[in-house]
Short mmCIF file of the C-alpha atoms (twelve columns), coordinates in Angstrom:
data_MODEL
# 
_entry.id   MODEL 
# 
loop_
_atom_site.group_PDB 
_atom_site.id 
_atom_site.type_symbol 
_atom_site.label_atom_id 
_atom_site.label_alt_id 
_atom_site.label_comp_id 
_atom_site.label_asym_id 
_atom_site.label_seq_id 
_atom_site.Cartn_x 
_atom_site.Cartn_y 
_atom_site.Cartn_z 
_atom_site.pdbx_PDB_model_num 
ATOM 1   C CA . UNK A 1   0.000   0.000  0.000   1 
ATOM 2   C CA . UNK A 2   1.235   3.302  -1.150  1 
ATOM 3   C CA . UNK A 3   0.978   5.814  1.861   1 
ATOM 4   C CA . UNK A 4   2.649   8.315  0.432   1 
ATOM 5   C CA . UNK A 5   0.020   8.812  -2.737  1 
ATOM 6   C CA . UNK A 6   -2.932  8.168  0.548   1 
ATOM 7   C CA . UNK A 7   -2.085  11.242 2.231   1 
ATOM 8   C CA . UNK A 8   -0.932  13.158 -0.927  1 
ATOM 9   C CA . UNK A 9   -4.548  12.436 -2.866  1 
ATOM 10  C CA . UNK A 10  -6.280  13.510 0.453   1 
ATOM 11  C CA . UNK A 11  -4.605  17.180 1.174   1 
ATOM 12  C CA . UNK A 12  -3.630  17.641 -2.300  1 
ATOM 13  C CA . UNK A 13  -4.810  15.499 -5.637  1 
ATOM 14  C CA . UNK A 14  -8.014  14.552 -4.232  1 
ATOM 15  C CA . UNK A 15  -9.053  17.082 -1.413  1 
ATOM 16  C CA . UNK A 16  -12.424 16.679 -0.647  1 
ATOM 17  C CA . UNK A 17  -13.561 20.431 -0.349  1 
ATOM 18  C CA . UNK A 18  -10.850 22.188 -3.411  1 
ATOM 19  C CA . UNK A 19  -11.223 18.932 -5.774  1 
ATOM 20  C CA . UNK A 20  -14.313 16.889 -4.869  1 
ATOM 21  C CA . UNK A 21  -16.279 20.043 -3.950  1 
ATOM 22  C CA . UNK A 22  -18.092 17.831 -0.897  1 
ATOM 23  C CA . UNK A 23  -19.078 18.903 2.592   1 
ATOM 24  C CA . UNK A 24  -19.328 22.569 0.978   1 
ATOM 25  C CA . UNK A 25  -22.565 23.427 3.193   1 
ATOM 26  C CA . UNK A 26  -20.590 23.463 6.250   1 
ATOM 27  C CA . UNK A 27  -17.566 24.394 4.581   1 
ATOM 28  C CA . UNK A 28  -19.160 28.126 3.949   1 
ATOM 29  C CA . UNK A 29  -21.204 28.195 6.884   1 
ATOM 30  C CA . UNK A 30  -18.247 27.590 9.512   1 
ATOM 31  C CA . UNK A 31  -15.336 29.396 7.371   1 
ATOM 32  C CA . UNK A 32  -16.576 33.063 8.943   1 
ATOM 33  C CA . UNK A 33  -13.450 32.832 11.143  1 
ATOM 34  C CA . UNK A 34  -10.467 30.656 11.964  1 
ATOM 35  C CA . UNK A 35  -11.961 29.394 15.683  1 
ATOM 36  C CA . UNK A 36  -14.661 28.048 14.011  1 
ATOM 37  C CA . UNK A 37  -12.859 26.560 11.097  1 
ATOM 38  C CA . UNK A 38  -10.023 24.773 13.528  1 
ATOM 39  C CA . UNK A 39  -12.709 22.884 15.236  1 
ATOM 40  C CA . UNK A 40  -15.057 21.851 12.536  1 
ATOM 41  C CA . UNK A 41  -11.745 20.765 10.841  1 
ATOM 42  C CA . UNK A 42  -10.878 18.776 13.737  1 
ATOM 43  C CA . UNK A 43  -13.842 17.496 14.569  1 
ATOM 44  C CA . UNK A 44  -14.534 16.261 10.668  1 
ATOM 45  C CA . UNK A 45  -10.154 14.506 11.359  1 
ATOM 46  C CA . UNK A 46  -11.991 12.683 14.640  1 
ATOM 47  C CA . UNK A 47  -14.697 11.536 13.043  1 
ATOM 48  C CA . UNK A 48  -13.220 10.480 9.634   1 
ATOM 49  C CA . UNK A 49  -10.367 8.538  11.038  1 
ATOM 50  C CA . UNK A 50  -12.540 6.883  14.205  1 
ATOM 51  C CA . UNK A 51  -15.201 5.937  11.184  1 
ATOM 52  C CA . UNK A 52  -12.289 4.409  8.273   1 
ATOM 53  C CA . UNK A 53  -11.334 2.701  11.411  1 
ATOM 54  C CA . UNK A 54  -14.242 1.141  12.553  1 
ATOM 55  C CA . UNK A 55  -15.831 0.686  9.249   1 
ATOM 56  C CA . UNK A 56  -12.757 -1.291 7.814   1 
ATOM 57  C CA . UNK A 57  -13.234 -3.502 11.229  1 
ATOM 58  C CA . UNK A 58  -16.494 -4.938 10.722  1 
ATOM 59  C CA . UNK A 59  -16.187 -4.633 6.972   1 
ATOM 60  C CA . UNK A 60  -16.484 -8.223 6.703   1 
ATOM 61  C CA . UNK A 61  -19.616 -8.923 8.885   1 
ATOM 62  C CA . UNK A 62  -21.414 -5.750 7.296   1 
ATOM 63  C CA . UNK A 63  -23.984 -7.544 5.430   1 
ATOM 64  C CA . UNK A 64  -24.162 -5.578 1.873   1 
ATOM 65  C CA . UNK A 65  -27.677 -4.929 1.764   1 
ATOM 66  C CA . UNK A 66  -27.895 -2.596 5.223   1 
ATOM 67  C CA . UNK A 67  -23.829 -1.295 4.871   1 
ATOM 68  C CA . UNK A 68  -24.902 2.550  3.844   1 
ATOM 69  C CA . UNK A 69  -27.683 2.861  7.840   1 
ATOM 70  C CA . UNK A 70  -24.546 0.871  9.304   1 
ATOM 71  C CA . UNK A 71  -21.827 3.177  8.064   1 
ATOM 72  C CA . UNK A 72  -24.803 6.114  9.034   1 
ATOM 73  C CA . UNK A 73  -25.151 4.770  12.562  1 
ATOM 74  C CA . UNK A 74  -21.155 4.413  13.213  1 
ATOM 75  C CA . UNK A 75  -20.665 7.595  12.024  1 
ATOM 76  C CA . UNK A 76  -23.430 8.842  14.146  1 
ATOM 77  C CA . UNK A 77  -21.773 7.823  17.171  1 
ATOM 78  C CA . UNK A 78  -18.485 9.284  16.795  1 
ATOM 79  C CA . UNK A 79  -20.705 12.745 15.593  1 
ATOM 80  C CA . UNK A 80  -22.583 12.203 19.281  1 
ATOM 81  C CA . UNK A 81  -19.212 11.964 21.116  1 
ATOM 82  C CA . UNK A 82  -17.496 15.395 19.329  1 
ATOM 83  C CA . UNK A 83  -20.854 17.135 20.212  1 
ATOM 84  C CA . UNK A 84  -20.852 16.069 23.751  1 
ATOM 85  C CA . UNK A 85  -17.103 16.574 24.214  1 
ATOM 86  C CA . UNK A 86  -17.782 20.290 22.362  1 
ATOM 87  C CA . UNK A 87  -20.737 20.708 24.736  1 
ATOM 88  C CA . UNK A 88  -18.899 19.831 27.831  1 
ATOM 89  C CA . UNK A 89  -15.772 21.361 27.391  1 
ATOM 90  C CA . UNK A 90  -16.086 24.036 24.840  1 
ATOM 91  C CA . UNK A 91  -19.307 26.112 24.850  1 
ATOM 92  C CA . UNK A 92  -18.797 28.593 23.013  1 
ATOM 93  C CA . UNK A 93  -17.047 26.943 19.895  1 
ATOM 94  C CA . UNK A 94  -20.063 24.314 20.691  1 
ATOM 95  C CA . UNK A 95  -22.633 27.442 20.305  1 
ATOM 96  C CA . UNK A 96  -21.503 29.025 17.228  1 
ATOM 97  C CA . UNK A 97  -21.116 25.830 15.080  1 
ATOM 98  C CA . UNK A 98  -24.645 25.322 16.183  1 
ATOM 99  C CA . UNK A 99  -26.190 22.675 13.922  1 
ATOM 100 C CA . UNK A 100 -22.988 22.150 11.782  1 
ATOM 101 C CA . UNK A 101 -21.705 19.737 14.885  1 
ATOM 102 C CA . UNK A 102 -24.553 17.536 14.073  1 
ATOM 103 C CA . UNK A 103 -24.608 17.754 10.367  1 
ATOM 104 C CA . UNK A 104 -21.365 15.775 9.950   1 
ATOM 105 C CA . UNK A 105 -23.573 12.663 9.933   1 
ATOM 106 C CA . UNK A 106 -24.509 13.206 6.978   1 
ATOM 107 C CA . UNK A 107 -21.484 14.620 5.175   1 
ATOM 108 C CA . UNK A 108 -20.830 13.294 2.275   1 
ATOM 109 C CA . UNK A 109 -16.740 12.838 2.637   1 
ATOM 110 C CA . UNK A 110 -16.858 10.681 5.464   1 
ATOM 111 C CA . UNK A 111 -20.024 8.662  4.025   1 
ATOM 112 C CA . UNK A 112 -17.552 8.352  0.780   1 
ATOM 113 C CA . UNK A 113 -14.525 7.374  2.277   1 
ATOM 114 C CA . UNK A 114 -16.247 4.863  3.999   1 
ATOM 115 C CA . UNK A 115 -17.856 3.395  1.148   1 
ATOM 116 C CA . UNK A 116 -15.372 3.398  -1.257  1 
ATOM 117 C CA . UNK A 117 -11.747 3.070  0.931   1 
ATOM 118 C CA . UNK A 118 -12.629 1.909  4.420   1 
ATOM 119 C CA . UNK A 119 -15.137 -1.168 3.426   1 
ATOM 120 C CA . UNK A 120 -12.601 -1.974 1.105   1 
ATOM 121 C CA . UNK A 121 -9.335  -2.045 2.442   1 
ATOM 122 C CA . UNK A 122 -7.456  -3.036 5.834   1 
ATOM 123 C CA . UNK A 123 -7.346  -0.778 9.202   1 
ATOM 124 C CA . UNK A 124 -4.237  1.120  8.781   1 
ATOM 125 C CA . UNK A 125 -4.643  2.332  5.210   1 
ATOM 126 C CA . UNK A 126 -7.942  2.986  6.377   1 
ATOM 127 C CA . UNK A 127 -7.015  5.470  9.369   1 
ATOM 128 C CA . UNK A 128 -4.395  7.164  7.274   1 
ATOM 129 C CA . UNK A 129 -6.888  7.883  4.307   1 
ATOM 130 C CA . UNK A 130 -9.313  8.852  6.834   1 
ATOM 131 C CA . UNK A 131 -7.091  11.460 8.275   1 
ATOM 132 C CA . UNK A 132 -5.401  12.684 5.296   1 
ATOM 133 C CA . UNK A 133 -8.345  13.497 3.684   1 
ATOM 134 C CA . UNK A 134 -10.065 15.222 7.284   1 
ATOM 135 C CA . UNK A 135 -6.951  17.145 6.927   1 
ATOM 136 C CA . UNK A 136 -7.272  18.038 3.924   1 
ATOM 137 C CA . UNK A 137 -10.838 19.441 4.542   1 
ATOM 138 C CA . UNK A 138 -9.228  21.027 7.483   1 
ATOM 139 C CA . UNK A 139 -6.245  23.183 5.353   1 
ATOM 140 C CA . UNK A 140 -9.082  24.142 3.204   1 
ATOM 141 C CA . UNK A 141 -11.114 25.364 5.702   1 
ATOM 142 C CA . UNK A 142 -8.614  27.515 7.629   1 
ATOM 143 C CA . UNK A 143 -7.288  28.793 4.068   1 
ATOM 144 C CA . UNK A 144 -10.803 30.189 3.825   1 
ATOM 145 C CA . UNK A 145 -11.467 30.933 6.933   1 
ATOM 146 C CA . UNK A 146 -7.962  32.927 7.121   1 
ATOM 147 C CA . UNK A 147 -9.112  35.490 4.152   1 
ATOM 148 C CA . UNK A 148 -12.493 35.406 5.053   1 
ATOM 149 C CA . UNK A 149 -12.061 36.895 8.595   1 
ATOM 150 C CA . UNK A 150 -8.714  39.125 7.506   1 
ATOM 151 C CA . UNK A 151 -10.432 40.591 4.493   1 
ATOM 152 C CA . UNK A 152 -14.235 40.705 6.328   1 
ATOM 153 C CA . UNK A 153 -13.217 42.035 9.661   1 
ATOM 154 C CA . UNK A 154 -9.736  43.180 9.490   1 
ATOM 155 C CA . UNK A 155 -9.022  41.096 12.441  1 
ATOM 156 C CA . UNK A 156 -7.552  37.093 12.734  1 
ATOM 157 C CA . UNK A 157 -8.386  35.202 15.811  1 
ATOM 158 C CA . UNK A 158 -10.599 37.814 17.287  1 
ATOM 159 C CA . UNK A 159 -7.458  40.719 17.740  1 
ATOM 160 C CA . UNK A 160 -7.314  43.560 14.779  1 
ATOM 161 C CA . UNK A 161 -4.253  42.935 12.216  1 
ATOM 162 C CA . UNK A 162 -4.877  45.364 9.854   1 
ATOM 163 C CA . UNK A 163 -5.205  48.856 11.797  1 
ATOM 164 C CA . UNK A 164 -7.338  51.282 9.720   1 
ATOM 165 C CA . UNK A 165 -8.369  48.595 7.346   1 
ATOM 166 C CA . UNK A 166 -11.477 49.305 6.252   1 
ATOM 167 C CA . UNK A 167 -13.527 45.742 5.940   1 
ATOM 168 C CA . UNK A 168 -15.414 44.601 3.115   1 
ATOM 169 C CA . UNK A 169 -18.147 42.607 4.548   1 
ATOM 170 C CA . UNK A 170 -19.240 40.772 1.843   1 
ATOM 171 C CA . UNK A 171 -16.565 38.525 2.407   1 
ATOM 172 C CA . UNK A 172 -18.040 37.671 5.863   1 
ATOM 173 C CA . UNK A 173 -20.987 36.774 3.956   1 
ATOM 174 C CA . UNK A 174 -21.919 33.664 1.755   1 
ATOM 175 C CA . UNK A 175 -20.915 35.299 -1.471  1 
ATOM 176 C CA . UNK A 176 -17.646 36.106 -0.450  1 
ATOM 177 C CA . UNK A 177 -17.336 32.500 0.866   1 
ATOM 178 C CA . UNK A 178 -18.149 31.595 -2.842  1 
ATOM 179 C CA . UNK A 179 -15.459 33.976 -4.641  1 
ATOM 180 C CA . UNK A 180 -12.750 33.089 -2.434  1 
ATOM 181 C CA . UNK A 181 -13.488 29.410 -2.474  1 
ATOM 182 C CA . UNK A 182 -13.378 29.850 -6.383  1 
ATOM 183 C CA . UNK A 183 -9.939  31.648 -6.052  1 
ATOM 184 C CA . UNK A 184 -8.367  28.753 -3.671  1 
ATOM 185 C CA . UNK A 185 -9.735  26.306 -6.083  1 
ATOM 186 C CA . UNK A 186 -8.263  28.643 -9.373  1 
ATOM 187 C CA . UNK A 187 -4.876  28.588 -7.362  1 
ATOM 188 C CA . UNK A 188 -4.517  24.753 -6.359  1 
ATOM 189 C CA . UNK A 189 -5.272  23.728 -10.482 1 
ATOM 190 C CA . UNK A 190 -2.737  26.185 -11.568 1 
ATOM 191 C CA . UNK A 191 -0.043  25.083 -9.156  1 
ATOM 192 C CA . UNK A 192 -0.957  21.129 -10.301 1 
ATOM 193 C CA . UNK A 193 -1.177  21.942 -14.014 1 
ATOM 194 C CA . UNK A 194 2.219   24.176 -13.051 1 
ATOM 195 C CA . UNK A 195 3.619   20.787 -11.969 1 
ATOM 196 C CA . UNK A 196 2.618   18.832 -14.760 1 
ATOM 197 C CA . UNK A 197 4.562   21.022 -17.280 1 
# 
Protein backbone atom coordinates (compact mmCIF):
# COMPACT_ATOMS: atom_id res chain seq x y z
CA UNK A 1 0.00 0.00 0.00
CA UNK A 2 1.23 3.30 -1.15
CA UNK A 3 0.98 5.81 1.86
CA UNK A 4 2.65 8.32 0.43
CA UNK A 5 0.02 8.81 -2.74
CA UNK A 6 -2.93 8.17 0.55
CA UNK A 7 -2.08 11.24 2.23
CA UNK A 8 -0.93 13.16 -0.93
CA UNK A 9 -4.55 12.44 -2.87
CA UNK A 10 -6.28 13.51 0.45
CA UNK A 11 -4.61 17.18 1.17
CA UNK A 12 -3.63 17.64 -2.30
CA UNK A 13 -4.81 15.50 -5.64
CA UNK A 14 -8.01 14.55 -4.23
CA UNK A 15 -9.05 17.08 -1.41
CA UNK A 16 -12.42 16.68 -0.65
CA UNK A 17 -13.56 20.43 -0.35
CA UNK A 18 -10.85 22.19 -3.41
CA UNK A 19 -11.22 18.93 -5.77
CA UNK A 20 -14.31 16.89 -4.87
CA UNK A 21 -16.28 20.04 -3.95
CA UNK A 22 -18.09 17.83 -0.90
CA UNK A 23 -19.08 18.90 2.59
CA UNK A 24 -19.33 22.57 0.98
CA UNK A 25 -22.56 23.43 3.19
CA UNK A 26 -20.59 23.46 6.25
CA UNK A 27 -17.57 24.39 4.58
CA UNK A 28 -19.16 28.13 3.95
CA UNK A 29 -21.20 28.20 6.88
CA UNK A 30 -18.25 27.59 9.51
CA UNK A 31 -15.34 29.40 7.37
CA UNK A 32 -16.58 33.06 8.94
CA UNK A 33 -13.45 32.83 11.14
CA UNK A 34 -10.47 30.66 11.96
CA UNK A 35 -11.96 29.39 15.68
CA UNK A 36 -14.66 28.05 14.01
CA UNK A 37 -12.86 26.56 11.10
CA UNK A 38 -10.02 24.77 13.53
CA UNK A 39 -12.71 22.88 15.24
CA UNK A 40 -15.06 21.85 12.54
CA UNK A 41 -11.75 20.77 10.84
CA UNK A 42 -10.88 18.78 13.74
CA UNK A 43 -13.84 17.50 14.57
CA UNK A 44 -14.53 16.26 10.67
CA UNK A 45 -10.15 14.51 11.36
CA UNK A 46 -11.99 12.68 14.64
CA UNK A 47 -14.70 11.54 13.04
CA UNK A 48 -13.22 10.48 9.63
CA UNK A 49 -10.37 8.54 11.04
CA UNK A 50 -12.54 6.88 14.21
CA UNK A 51 -15.20 5.94 11.18
CA UNK A 52 -12.29 4.41 8.27
CA UNK A 53 -11.33 2.70 11.41
CA UNK A 54 -14.24 1.14 12.55
CA UNK A 55 -15.83 0.69 9.25
CA UNK A 56 -12.76 -1.29 7.81
CA UNK A 57 -13.23 -3.50 11.23
CA UNK A 58 -16.49 -4.94 10.72
CA UNK A 59 -16.19 -4.63 6.97
CA UNK A 60 -16.48 -8.22 6.70
CA UNK A 61 -19.62 -8.92 8.88
CA UNK A 62 -21.41 -5.75 7.30
CA UNK A 63 -23.98 -7.54 5.43
CA UNK A 64 -24.16 -5.58 1.87
CA UNK A 65 -27.68 -4.93 1.76
CA UNK A 66 -27.89 -2.60 5.22
CA UNK A 67 -23.83 -1.30 4.87
CA UNK A 68 -24.90 2.55 3.84
CA UNK A 69 -27.68 2.86 7.84
CA UNK A 70 -24.55 0.87 9.30
CA UNK A 71 -21.83 3.18 8.06
CA UNK A 72 -24.80 6.11 9.03
CA UNK A 73 -25.15 4.77 12.56
CA UNK A 74 -21.15 4.41 13.21
CA UNK A 75 -20.66 7.60 12.02
CA UNK A 76 -23.43 8.84 14.15
CA UNK A 77 -21.77 7.82 17.17
CA UNK A 78 -18.48 9.28 16.79
CA UNK A 79 -20.71 12.74 15.59
CA UNK A 80 -22.58 12.20 19.28
CA UNK A 81 -19.21 11.96 21.12
CA UNK A 82 -17.50 15.39 19.33
CA UNK A 83 -20.85 17.13 20.21
CA UNK A 84 -20.85 16.07 23.75
CA UNK A 85 -17.10 16.57 24.21
CA UNK A 86 -17.78 20.29 22.36
CA UNK A 87 -20.74 20.71 24.74
CA UNK A 88 -18.90 19.83 27.83
CA UNK A 89 -15.77 21.36 27.39
CA UNK A 90 -16.09 24.04 24.84
CA UNK A 91 -19.31 26.11 24.85
CA UNK A 92 -18.80 28.59 23.01
CA UNK A 93 -17.05 26.94 19.89
CA UNK A 94 -20.06 24.31 20.69
CA UNK A 95 -22.63 27.44 20.30
CA UNK A 96 -21.50 29.03 17.23
CA UNK A 97 -21.12 25.83 15.08
CA UNK A 98 -24.64 25.32 16.18
CA UNK A 99 -26.19 22.68 13.92
CA UNK A 100 -22.99 22.15 11.78
CA UNK A 101 -21.71 19.74 14.88
CA UNK A 102 -24.55 17.54 14.07
CA UNK A 103 -24.61 17.75 10.37
CA UNK A 104 -21.36 15.77 9.95
CA UNK A 105 -23.57 12.66 9.93
CA UNK A 106 -24.51 13.21 6.98
CA UNK A 107 -21.48 14.62 5.17
CA UNK A 108 -20.83 13.29 2.28
CA UNK A 109 -16.74 12.84 2.64
CA UNK A 110 -16.86 10.68 5.46
CA UNK A 111 -20.02 8.66 4.02
CA UNK A 112 -17.55 8.35 0.78
CA UNK A 113 -14.52 7.37 2.28
CA UNK A 114 -16.25 4.86 4.00
CA UNK A 115 -17.86 3.39 1.15
CA UNK A 116 -15.37 3.40 -1.26
CA UNK A 117 -11.75 3.07 0.93
CA UNK A 118 -12.63 1.91 4.42
CA UNK A 119 -15.14 -1.17 3.43
CA UNK A 120 -12.60 -1.97 1.11
CA UNK A 121 -9.34 -2.05 2.44
CA UNK A 122 -7.46 -3.04 5.83
CA UNK A 123 -7.35 -0.78 9.20
CA UNK A 124 -4.24 1.12 8.78
CA UNK A 125 -4.64 2.33 5.21
CA UNK A 126 -7.94 2.99 6.38
CA UNK A 127 -7.01 5.47 9.37
CA UNK A 128 -4.39 7.16 7.27
CA UNK A 129 -6.89 7.88 4.31
CA UNK A 130 -9.31 8.85 6.83
CA UNK A 131 -7.09 11.46 8.27
CA UNK A 132 -5.40 12.68 5.30
CA UNK A 133 -8.35 13.50 3.68
CA UNK A 134 -10.07 15.22 7.28
CA UNK A 135 -6.95 17.15 6.93
CA UNK A 136 -7.27 18.04 3.92
CA UNK A 137 -10.84 19.44 4.54
CA UNK A 138 -9.23 21.03 7.48
CA UNK A 139 -6.25 23.18 5.35
CA UNK A 140 -9.08 24.14 3.20
CA UNK A 141 -11.11 25.36 5.70
CA UNK A 142 -8.61 27.52 7.63
CA UNK A 143 -7.29 28.79 4.07
CA UNK A 144 -10.80 30.19 3.83
CA UNK A 145 -11.47 30.93 6.93
CA UNK A 146 -7.96 32.93 7.12
CA UNK A 147 -9.11 35.49 4.15
CA UNK A 148 -12.49 35.41 5.05
CA UNK A 149 -12.06 36.90 8.60
CA UNK A 150 -8.71 39.12 7.51
CA UNK A 151 -10.43 40.59 4.49
CA UNK A 152 -14.23 40.70 6.33
CA UNK A 153 -13.22 42.04 9.66
CA UNK A 154 -9.74 43.18 9.49
CA UNK A 155 -9.02 41.10 12.44
CA UNK A 156 -7.55 37.09 12.73
CA UNK A 157 -8.39 35.20 15.81
CA UNK A 158 -10.60 37.81 17.29
CA UNK A 159 -7.46 40.72 17.74
CA UNK A 160 -7.31 43.56 14.78
CA UNK A 161 -4.25 42.94 12.22
CA UNK A 162 -4.88 45.36 9.85
CA UNK A 163 -5.21 48.86 11.80
CA UNK A 164 -7.34 51.28 9.72
CA UNK A 165 -8.37 48.60 7.35
CA UNK A 166 -11.48 49.31 6.25
CA UNK A 167 -13.53 45.74 5.94
CA UNK A 168 -15.41 44.60 3.12
CA UNK A 169 -18.15 42.61 4.55
CA UNK A 170 -19.24 40.77 1.84
CA UNK A 171 -16.56 38.53 2.41
CA UNK A 172 -18.04 37.67 5.86
CA UNK A 173 -20.99 36.77 3.96
CA UNK A 174 -21.92 33.66 1.75
CA UNK A 175 -20.92 35.30 -1.47
CA UNK A 176 -17.65 36.11 -0.45
CA UNK A 177 -17.34 32.50 0.87
CA UNK A 178 -18.15 31.60 -2.84
CA UNK A 179 -15.46 33.98 -4.64
CA UNK A 180 -12.75 33.09 -2.43
CA UNK A 181 -13.49 29.41 -2.47
CA UNK A 182 -13.38 29.85 -6.38
CA UNK A 183 -9.94 31.65 -6.05
CA UNK A 184 -8.37 28.75 -3.67
CA UNK A 185 -9.73 26.31 -6.08
CA UNK A 186 -8.26 28.64 -9.37
CA UNK A 187 -4.88 28.59 -7.36
CA UNK A 188 -4.52 24.75 -6.36
CA UNK A 189 -5.27 23.73 -10.48
CA UNK A 190 -2.74 26.19 -11.57
CA UNK A 191 -0.04 25.08 -9.16
CA UNK A 192 -0.96 21.13 -10.30
CA UNK A 193 -1.18 21.94 -14.01
CA UNK A 194 2.22 24.18 -13.05
CA UNK A 195 3.62 20.79 -11.97
CA UNK A 196 2.62 18.83 -14.76
CA UNK A 197 4.56 21.02 -17.28
Amino acid sequence: MNYKKIIKDGIVNNNPVLVQLIGLCSVLAVSINIQNAIAMGLAVIFVTTLSNLTISLIRKVVPSKIRIPIYIVVIATFVTLVDMFLNAYVPAVYASLGLFIPLIVVNCLILARAESFASKNTIFPSIVDGFSNGFGYLVAIVILAFFRELIGSGKLLGYTVLPGFNPMKLFAMPPGAFIILGLMIFALNAFKQRKEA
